[in-house]
PANUNU-887287 format. One line per field, with one value per atom (N, C-alpha, C): residue number from 1; residue in three letters; atom name; x, y, z. Coordinates in steps of 0.02 Angstrom, whole numbers. Atoms other than C-alpha are relative to their C-alpha. Layout:
num <- [NUM:...] $
residu <- [ALA:...] $
atome <- [CA:...] $
px <- [X:...] $
py <- [Y:...] $
pz <- [Z:...] $
END
This chain:
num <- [1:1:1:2:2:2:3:3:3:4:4:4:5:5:5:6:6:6:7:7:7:8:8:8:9:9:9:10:10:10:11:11:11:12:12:12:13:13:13:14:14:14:15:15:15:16:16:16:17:17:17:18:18:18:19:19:19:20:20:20:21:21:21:22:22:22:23:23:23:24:24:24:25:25:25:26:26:26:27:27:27:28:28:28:29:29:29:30:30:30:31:31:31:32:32:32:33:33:33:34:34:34:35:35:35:36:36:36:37:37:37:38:38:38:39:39:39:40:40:40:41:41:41:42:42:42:43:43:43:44:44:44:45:45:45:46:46:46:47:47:47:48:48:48:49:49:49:50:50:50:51:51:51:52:52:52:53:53:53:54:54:54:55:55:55:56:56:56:57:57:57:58:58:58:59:59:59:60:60:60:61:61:61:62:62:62:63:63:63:64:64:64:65:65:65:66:66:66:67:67:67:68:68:68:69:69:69:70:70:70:71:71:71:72:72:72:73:73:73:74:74:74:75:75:75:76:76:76:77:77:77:78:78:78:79:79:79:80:80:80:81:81:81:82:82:82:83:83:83:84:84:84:85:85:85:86:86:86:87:87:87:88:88:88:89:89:89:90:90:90:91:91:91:92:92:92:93:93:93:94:94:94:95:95:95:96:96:96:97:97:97:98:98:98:99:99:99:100:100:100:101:101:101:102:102:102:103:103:103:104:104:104:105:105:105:106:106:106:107:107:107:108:108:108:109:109:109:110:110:110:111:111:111:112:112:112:113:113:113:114:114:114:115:115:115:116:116:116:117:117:117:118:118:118:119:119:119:120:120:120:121:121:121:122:122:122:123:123:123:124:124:124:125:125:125:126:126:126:127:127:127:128:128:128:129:129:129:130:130:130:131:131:131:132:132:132:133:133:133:134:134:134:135:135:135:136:136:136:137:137:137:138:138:138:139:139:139:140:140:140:141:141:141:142:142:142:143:143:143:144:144:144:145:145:145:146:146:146:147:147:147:148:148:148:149:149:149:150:150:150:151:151:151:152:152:152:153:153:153:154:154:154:155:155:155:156:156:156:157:157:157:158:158:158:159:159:159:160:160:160:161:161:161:162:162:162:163:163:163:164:164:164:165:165:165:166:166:166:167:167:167:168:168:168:169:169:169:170:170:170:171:171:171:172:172:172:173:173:173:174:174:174:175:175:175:176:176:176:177:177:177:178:178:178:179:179:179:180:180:180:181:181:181:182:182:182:183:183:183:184:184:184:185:185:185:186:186:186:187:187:187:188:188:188:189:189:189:190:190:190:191:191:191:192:192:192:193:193:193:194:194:194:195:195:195:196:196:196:197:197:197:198:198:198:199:199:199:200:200:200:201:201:201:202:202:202] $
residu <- [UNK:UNK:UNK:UNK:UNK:UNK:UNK:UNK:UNK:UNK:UNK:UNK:UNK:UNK:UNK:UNK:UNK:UNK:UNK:UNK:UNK:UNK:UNK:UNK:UNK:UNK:UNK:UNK:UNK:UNK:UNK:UNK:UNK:UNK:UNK:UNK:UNK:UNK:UNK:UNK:UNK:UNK:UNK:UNK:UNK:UNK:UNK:UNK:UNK:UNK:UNK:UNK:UNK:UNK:UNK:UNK:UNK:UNK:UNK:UNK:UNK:UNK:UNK:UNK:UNK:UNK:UNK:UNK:UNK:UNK:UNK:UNK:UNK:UNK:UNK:UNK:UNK:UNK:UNK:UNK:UNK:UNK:UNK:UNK:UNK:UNK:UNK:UNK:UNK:UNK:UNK:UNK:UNK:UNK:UNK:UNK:UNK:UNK:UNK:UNK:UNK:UNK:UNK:UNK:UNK:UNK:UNK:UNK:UNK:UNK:UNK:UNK:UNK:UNK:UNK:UNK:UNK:UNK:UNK:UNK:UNK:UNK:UNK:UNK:UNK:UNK:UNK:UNK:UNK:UNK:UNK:UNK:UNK:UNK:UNK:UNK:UNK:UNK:UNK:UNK:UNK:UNK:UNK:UNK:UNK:UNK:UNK:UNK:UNK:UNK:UNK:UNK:UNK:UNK:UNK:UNK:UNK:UNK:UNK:UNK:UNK:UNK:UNK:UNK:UNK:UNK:UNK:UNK:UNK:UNK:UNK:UNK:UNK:UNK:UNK:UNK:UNK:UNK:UNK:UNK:UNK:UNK:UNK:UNK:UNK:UNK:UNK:UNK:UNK:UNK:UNK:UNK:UNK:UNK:UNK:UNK:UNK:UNK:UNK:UNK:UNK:UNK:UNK:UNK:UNK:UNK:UNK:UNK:UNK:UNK:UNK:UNK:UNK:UNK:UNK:UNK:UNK:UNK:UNK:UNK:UNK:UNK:UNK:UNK:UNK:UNK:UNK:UNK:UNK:UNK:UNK:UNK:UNK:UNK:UNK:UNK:UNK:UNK:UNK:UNK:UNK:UNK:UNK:UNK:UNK:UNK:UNK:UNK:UNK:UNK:UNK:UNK:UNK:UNK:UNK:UNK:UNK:UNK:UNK:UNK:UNK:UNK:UNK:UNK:UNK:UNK:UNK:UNK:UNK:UNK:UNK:UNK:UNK:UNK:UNK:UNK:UNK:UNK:UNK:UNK:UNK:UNK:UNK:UNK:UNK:UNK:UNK:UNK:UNK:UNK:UNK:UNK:UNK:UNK:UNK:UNK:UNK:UNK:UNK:UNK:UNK:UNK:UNK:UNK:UNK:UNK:UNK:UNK:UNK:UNK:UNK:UNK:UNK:UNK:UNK:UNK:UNK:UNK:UNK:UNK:UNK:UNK:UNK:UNK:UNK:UNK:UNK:UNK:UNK:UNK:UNK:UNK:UNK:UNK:UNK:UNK:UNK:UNK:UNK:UNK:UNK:UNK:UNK:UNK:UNK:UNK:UNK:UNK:UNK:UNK:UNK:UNK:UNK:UNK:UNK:UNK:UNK:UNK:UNK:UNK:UNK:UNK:UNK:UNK:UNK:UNK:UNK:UNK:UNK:UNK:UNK:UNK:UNK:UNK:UNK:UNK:UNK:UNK:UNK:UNK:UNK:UNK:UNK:UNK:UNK:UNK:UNK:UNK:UNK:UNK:UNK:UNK:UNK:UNK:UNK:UNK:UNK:UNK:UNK:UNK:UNK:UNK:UNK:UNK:UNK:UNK:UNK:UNK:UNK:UNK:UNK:UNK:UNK:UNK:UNK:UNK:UNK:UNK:UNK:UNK:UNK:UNK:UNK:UNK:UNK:UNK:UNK:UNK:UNK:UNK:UNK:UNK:UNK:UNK:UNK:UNK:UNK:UNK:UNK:UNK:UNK:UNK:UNK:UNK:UNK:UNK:UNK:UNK:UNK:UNK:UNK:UNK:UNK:UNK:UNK:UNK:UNK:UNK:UNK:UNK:UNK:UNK:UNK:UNK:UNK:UNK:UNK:UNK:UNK:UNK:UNK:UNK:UNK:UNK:UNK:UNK:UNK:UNK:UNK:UNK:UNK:UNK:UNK:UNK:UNK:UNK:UNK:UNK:UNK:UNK:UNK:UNK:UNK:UNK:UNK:UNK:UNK:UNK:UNK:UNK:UNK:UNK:UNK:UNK:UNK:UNK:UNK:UNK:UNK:UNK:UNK:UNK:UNK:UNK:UNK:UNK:UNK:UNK:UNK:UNK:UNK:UNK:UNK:UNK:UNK:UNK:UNK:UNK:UNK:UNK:UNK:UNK:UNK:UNK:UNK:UNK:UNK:UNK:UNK:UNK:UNK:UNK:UNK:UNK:UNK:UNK:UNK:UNK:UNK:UNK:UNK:UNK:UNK:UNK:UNK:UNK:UNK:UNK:UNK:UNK:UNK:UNK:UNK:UNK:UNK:UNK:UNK:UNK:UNK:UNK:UNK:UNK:UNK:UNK:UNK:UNK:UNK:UNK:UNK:UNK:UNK:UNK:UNK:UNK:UNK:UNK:UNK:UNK:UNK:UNK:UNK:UNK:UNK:UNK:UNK:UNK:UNK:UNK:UNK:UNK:UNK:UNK:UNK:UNK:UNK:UNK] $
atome <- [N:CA:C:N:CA:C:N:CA:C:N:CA:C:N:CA:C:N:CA:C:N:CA:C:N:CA:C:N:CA:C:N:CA:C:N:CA:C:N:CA:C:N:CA:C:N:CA:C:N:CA:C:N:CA:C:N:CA:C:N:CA:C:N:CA:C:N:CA:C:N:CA:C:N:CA:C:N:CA:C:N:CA:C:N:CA:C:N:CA:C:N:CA:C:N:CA:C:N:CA:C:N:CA:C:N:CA:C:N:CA:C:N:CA:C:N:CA:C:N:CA:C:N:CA:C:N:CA:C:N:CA:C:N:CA:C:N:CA:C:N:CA:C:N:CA:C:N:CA:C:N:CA:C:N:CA:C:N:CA:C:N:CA:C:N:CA:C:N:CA:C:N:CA:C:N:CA:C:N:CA:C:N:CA:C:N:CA:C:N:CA:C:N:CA:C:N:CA:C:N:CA:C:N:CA:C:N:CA:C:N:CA:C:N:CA:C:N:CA:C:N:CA:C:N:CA:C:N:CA:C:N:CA:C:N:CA:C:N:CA:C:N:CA:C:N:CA:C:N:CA:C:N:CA:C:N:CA:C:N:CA:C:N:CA:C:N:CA:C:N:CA:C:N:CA:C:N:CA:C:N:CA:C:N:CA:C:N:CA:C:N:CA:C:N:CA:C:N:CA:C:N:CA:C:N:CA:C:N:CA:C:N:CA:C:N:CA:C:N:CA:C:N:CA:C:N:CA:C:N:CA:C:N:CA:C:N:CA:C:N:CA:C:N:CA:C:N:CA:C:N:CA:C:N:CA:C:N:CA:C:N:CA:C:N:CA:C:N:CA:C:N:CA:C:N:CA:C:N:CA:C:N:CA:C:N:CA:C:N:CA:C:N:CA:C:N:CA:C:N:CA:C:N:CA:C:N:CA:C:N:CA:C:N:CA:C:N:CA:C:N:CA:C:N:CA:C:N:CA:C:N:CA:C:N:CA:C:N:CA:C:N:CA:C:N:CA:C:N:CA:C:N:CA:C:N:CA:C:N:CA:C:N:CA:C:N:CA:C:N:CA:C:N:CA:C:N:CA:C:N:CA:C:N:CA:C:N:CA:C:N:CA:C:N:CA:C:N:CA:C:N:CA:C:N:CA:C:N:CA:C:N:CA:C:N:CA:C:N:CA:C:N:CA:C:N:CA:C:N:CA:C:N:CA:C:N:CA:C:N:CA:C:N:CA:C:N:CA:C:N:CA:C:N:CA:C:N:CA:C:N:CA:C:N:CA:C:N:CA:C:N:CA:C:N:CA:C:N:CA:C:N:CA:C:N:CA:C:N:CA:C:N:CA:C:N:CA:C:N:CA:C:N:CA:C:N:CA:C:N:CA:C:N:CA:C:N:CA:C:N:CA:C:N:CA:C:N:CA:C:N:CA:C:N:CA:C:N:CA:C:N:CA:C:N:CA:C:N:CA:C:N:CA:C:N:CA:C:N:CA:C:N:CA:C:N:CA:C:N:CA:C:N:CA:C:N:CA:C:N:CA:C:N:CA:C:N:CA:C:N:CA:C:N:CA:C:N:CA:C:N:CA:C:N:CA:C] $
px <- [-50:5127:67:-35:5295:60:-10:5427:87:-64:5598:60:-42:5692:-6:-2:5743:31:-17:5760:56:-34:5882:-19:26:5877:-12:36:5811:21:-13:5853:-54:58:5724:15:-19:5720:-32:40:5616:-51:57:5494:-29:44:5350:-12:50:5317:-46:70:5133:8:5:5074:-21:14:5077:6:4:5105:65:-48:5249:-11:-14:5247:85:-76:5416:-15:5:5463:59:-52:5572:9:-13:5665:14:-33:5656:-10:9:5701:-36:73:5614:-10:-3:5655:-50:28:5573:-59:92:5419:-32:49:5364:-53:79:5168:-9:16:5165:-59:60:5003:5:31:4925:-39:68:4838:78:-24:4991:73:-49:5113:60:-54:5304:15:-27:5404:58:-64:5523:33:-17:5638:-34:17:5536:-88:72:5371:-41:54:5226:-23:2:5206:-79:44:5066:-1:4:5080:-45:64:4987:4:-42:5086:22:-60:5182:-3:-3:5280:69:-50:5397:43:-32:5530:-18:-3:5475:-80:47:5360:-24:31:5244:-27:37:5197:-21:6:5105:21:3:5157:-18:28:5062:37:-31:5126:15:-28:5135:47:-66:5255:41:-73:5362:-1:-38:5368:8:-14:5379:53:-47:5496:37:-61:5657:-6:-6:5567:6:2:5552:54:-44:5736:26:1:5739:23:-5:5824:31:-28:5830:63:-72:5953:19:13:5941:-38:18:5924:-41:55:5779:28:23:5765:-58:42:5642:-7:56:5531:-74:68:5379:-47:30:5224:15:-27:5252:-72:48:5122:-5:25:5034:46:-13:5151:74:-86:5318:21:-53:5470:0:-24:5468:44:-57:5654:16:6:5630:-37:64:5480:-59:88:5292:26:-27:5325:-69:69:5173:23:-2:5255:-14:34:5190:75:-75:5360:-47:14:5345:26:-44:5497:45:-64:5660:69:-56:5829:42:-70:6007:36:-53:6147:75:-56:6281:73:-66:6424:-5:-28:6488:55:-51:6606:3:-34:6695:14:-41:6777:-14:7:6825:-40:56:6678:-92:73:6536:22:33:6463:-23:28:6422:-44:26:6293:-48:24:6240:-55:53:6079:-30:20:5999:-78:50:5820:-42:34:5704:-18:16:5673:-59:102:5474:-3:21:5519:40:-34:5662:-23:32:5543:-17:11:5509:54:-56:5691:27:-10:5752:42:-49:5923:-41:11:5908:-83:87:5709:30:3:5672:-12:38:5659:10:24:5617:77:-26:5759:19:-4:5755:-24:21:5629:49:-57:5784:-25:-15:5732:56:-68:5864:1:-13:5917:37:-33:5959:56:-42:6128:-1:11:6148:-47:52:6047:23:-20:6120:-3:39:6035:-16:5:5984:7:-66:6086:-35:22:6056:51:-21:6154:-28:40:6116:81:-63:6273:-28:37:6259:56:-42:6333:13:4:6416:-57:70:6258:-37:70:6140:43:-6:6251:19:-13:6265:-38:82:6101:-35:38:6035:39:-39:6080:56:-63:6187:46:-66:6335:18:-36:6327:-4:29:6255:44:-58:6346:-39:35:6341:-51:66:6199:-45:36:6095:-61:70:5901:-23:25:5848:-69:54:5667:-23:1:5599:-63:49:5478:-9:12:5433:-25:26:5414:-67:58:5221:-28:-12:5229:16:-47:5352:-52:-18:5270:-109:100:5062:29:-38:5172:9:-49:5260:-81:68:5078:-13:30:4995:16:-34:5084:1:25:5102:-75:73:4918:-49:4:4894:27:-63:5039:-40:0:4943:-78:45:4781:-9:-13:4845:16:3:4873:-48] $
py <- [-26:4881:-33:2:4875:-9:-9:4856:37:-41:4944:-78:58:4773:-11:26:4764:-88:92:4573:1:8:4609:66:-58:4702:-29:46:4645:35:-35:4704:7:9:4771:-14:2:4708:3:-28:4772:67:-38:4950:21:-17:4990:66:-78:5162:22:-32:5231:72:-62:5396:20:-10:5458:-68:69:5278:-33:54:5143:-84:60:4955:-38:39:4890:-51:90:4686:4:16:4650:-76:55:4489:-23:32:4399:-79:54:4275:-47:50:4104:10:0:4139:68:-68:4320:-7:3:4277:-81:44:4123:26:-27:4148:58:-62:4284:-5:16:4316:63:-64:4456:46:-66:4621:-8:-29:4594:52:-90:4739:-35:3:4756:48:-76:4896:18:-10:4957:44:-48:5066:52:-24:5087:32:-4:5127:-51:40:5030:-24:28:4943:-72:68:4811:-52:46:4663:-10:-14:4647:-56:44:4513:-61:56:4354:-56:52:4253:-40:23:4143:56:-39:4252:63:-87:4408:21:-19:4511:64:-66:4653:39:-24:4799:94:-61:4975:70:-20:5136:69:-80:5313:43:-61:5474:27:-42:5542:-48:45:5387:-4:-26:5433:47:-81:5628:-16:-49:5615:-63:37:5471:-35:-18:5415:-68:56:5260:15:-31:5381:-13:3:5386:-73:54:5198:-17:35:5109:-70:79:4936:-22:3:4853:6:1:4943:-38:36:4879:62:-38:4911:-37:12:4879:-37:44:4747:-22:37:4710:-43:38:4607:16:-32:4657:-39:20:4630:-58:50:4462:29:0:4466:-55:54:4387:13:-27:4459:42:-32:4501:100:-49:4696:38:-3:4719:91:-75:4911:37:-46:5026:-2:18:5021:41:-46:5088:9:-12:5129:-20:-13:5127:50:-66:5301:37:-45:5419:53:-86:5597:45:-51:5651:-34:39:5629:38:-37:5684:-10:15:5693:3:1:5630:39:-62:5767:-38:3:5681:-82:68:5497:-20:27:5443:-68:66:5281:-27:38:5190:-59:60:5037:-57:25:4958:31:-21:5077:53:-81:5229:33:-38:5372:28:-54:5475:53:-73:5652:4:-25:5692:55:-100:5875:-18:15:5884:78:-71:6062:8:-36:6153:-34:-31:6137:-95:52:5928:-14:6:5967:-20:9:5983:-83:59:5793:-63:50:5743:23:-28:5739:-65:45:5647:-41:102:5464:-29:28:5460:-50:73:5324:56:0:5350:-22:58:5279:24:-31:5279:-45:34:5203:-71:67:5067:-23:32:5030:47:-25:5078:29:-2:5187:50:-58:5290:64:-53:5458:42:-27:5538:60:-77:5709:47:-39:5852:83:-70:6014:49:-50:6155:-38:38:6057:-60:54:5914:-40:43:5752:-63:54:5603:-69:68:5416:-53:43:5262:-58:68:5112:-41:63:4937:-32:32:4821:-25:42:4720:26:-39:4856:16:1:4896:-58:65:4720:-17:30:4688:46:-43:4854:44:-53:4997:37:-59:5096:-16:21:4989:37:-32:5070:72:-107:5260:16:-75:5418:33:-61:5573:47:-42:5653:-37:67:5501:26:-40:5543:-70:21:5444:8:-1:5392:36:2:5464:-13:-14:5403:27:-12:5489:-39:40:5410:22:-17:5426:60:-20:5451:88:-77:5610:43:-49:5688:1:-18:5671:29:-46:5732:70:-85:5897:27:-35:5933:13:-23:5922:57:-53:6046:54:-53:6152:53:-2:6149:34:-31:6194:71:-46:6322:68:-24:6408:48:-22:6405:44:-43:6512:54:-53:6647:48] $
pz <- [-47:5634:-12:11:5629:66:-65:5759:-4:5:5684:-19:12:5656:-66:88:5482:-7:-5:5434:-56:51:5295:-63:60:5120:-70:67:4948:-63:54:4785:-56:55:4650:-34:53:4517:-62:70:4395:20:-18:4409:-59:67:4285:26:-3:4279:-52:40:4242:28:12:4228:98:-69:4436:43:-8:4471:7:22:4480:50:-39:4527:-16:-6:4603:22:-17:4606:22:-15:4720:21:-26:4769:57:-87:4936:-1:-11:4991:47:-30:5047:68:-81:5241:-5:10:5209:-25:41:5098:43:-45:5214:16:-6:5212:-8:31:5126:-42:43:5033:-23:30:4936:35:-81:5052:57:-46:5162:14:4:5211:28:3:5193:6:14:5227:-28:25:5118:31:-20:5189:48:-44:5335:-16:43:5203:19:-8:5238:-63:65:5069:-11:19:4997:-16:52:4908:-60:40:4758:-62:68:4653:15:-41:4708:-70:47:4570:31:12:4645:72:-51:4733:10:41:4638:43:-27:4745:-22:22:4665:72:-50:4767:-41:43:4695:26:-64:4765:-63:31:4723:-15:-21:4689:49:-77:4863:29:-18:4922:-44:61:4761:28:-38:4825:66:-76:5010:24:1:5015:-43:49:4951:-52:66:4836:-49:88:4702:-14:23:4691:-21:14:4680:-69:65:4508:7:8:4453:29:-34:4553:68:-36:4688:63:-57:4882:55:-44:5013:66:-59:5189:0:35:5190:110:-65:5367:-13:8:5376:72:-54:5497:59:-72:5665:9:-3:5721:93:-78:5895:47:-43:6017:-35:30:5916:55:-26:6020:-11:40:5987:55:-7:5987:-19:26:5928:57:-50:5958:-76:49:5884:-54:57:5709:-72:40:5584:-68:60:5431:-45:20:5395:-5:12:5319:11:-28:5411:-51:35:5304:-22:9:5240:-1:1:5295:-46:30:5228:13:-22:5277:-2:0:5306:21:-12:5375:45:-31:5421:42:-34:5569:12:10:5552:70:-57:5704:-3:23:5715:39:-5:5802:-5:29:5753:-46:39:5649:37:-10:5685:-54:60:5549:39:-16:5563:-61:58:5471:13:5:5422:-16:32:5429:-4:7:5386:80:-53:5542:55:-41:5571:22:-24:5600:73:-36:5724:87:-77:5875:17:-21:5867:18:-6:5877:66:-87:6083:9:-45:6151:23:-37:6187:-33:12:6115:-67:40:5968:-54:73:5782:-55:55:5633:-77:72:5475:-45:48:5339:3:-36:5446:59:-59:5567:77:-73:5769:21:-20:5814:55:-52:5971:-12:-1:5956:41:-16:5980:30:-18:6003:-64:56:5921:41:13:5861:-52:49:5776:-53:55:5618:6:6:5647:50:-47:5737:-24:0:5752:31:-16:5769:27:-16:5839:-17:26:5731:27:-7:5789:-67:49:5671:-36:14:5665:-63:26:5609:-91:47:5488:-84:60:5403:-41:40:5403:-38:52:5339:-77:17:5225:5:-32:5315:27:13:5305:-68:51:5119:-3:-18:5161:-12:-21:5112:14:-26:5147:-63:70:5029:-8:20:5028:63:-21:5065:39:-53:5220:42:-22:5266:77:-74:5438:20:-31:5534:86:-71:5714:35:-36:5880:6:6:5884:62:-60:6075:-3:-4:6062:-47:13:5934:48:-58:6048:49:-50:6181:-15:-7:6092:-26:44:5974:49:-49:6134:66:-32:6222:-41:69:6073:10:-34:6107:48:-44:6255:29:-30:6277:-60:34:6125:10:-38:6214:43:-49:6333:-21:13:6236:-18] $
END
């Protein structure tokens, strides 16, 4: 479990690609890999990730074909920076909302507003995930807890503080840049289950 509090971001630095396959090493640092072992989970960019490696700073982790297609690690190259959480412990602050590490989807950022103490970003996501996004509810992007703005036809916005944007990603985000999503779990046992019911009745 996860709790939406990104601790920082890490840079890969090296990926092997096999056939349906790739293992990325990324670097964290010592405050970040404190008791870290092998079997335990990281989330990149809000991904629920493994360990499988540990040399030093350099942390191996494997990720399948379906977490290359349905999220944005595929696009990942050397160099590149993650969002980087560690599992939530029994008795952790959670400063977010419960977060699985499970990617639903992935939007794209359509349009960025500046001001000079926050962001605004507008993201576009396909239709059939829209029903799970609802003013003021929680959701998951790119691993960061965030409250939802407004939501219009397609469209949804998020209001980042300096903070969020120091510590994560999306101090560097543009607009076209493919953004993890995970759903509040809650919202979407709520809308299915209605769905459900409302379908029963016909």
């Amino acid at each position: 479990m996860f709790t939406g509090i990104v601790q920082g971001t890490a840079q890969v630095v090296s990926i092997e690609k096999k056939e349906n396959f790739q293992t990325h090493v990324i670097a964290l640092s010592e405050t970040m890999r404190e008791g870290l072992a092998i079997g335990a989970s990281v989330a990149h960019n809000g991904c629920c990730l493994t360990v499988t490696h540990i040399d030093g700073e350099h942390i191996s982790f494997d990720l399948m074909q379906a977490t290359l297609c349905l999220t944005n690690l595929g696009e990942l190259n050397e160099g590149d920076q993650v969002n980087i959480e560690r599992a939530a412990k029994f008795g952790d602050e959670i400063g977010g909302h419960s977060m699985s590490g499970h990617i639903s989807a992935v939007a794209k950022i359509v349009e960025i507003i500046d001001t000079p103490n926050n962001r605004t970003i507008w993201f576009e996501l396909p239709e059939e995930w829209l029903k799970y996004v609802l003013a003021k509810g929680y959701i998951g992007l790119d691993g960061c807890s965030l409250t939802i703005g407004e939501v219009k036809d397609l469209r949804f916005s998020v209001h980042l503080i300096p903070e969020t944007m120091q510590r994560t990603l999306f101090g560097q985000r543009q607009v076209g840049d493919a953004i993890n999503v995970e759903f509040d779990p809650q919202t979407q046992a709520i809308v299915d289950t209605v769905e459900r019911v409302l379908a029963s009745r016909t």
